[in-house]
C-alpha positions as CSV (number, residue, x, y, z in Angstrom):
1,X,-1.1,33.5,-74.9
2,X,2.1,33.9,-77.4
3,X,3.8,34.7,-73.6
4,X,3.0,31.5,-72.8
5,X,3.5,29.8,-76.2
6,X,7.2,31.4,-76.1
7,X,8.1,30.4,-72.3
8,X,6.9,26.7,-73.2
9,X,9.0,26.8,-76.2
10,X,12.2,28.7,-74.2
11,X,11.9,25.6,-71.6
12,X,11.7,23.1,-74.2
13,X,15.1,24.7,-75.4
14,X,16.5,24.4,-72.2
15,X,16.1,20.8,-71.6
16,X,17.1,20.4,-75.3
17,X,21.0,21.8,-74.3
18,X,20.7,19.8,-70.8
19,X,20.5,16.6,-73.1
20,X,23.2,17.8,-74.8
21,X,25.1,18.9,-72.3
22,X,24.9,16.2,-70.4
23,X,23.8,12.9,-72.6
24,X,21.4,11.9,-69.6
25,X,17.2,12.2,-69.3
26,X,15.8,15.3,-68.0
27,X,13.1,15.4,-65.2
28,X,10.6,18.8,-65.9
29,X,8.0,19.6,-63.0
30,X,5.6,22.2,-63.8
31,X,1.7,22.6,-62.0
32,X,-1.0,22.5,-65.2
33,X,-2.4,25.5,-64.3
34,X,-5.7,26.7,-66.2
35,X,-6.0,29.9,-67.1
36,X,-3.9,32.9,-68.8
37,X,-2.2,33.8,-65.4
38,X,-0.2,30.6,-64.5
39,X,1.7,32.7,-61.4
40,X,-1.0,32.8,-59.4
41,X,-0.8,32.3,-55.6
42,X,-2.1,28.9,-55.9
43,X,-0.1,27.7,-58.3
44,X,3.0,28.6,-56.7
45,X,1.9,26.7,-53.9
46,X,1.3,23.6,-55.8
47,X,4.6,24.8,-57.7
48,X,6.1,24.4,-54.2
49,X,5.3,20.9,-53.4
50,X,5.7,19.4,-56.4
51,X,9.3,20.9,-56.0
52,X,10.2,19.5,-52.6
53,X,8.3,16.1,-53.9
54,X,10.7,16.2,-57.1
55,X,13.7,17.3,-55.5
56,X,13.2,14.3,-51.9
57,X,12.2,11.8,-55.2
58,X,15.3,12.3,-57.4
59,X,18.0,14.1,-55.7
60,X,20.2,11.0,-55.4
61,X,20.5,10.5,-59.0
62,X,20.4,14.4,-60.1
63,X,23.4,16.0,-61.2
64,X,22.1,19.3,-62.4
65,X,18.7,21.0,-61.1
66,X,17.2,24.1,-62.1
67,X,14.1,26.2,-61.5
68,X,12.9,28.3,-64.6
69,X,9.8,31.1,-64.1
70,X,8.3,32.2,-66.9
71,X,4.6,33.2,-68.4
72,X,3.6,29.1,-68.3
73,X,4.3,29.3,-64.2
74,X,7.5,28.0,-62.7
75,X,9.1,24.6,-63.7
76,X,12.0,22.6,-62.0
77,X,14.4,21.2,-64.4
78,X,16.5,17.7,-63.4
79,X,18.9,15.8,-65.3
80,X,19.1,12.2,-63.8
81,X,21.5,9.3,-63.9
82,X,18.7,7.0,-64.4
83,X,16.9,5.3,-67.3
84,X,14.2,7.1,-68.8
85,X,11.8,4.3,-67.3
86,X,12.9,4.3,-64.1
87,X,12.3,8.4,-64.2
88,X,9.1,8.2,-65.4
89,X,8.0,5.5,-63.3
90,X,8.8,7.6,-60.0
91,X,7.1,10.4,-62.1
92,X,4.1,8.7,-62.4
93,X,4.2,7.8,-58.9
94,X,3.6,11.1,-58.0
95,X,1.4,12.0,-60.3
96,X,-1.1,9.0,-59.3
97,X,-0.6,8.8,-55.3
98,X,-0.2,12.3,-54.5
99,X,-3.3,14.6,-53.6
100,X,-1.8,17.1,-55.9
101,X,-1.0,14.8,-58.5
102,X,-3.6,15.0,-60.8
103,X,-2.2,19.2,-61.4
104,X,1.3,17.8,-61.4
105,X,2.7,17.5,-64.9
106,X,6.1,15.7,-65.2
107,X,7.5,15.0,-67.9
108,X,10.8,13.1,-68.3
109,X,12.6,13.9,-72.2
110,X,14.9,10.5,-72.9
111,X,18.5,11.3,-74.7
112,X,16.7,11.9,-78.0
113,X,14.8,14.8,-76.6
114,X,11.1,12.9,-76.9
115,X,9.3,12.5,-73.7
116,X,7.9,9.5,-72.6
117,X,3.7,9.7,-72.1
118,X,1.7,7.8,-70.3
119,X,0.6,5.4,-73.4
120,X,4.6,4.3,-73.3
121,X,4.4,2.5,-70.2
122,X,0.9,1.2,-70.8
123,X,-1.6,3.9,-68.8
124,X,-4.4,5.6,-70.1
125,X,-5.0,9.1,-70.2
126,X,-5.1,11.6,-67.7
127,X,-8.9,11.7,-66.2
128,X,-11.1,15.2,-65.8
129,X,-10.5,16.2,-61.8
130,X,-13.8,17.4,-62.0
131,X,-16.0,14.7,-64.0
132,X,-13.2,11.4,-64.5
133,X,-13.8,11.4,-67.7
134,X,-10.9,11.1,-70.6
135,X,-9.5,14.6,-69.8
136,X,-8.3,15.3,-73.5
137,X,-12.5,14.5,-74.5
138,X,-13.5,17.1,-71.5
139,X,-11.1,19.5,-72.9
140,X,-12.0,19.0,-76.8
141,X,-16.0,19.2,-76.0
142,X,-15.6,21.9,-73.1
143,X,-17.3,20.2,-70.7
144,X,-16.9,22.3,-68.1
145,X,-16.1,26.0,-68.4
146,X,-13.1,28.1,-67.8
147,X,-14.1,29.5,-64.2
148,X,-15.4,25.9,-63.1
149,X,-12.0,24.7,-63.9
150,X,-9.8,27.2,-62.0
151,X,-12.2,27.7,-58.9
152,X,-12.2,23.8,-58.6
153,X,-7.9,23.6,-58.7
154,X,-7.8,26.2,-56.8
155,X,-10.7,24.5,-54.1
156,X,-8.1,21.2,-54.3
157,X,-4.6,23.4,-53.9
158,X,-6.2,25.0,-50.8
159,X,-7.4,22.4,-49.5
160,X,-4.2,20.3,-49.8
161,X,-1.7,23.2,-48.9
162,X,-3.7,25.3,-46.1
C-alpha cells in the first residue's frame, strides 16, 4: 500500500512541474482499479481505452502527453490549451457516456494545481457500479466486499473489451 501511496504522490509531482512548466491545465487518466495489484490484465485493458478515448478527445489542444506506470496502474498525463471547464467538461463526458466510464477517473488540475470535482460543475457523486448508491457511503460502510468488487470490474472490463 505505501507503493501505491508513493506512485500517487510521484504523479501528483509530475503534473505539479507540468503546471509549472507550462502555465496550462493538466488532463490525468488513470482506471480506479480495486485492489493492491492495480497492473492487472484487466486494468491495462481499460488503461487502454481510456488512453485512445483521452488521446481522439484532447489531442487538438494537447501540447505535451505522457504515460506514467507505476504501483497505482498506468496514467496518461495531458497538458491542454483549454480552460479547465472546457477540460473537465469533455472529461466528464467520458466518464458518464462511456461503458467504461464509471472505472475511468479523470481528473483535470487548473493552473493552481487543485483539480476540479464533480461538485464544481454541479454533479453529484460518483454512484456504486454495483448497488447506485452514493459510492463514497458504499465505500465508508463496506457494502460490498473486496472480491465482489474486483470480480464485478473485472465482469464489466471483459465484457466491454473482449
Amino acid at each position: 500500500m505505501n507503493n501505491i501511496l508513493k506512485a500517487r504522490e510521484d504523479r501528483y509531482n509530475t503534473i505539479l512541474d507540468l503546471i509549472n512548466r507550462y502555465q496550462l491545465p493538466v488532463v490525468s487518466g488513470k482506471i480506479n482499479y480495486p485492489g493492491n495489484n492495480k497492473n492487472t490484465m484487466e486494468s491495462l485493458k481499460a488503461f487502454g481505452v481510456l488512453q485512445q478515448l483521452l488521446i481522439a478527445r484532447y489531442t487538438q489542444h494537447s501540447i505535451f502527453t505522457e504515460t506514467l506506470s507505476g504501483e497505482d496502474g498506468k496514467s496518461l498525463l495531458m497538458v491542454v490549451q483549454l480552460t479547465s471547464l472546457e477540460a473537465k467538461k469533455t472529461a466528464l463526458n467520458l466518464e458518464t457516456n462511456h461503458p467504461l466510464g464509471r472505472i475511468f477517473d479523470i481528473d483535470v488540475y487548473r493552473e493552481d494545481g487543485r483539480s476540479i470535482g464533480r461538485e464544481n460543475v454541479g454533479l453529484e457523486s460518483r454512484r456504486c457500479f454495483l448497488c447506485n448508491e452514493d459510492a463514497r457511503v458504499c465505500m465508508r460502510t463496506k457494502n460490498h466486499s473486496l472480491q465482489q468488487i474486483i470480480d464485478g470490474v473485472n465482469k464489466l472490463i471483459m465484457d466491454i473489451c473482449l
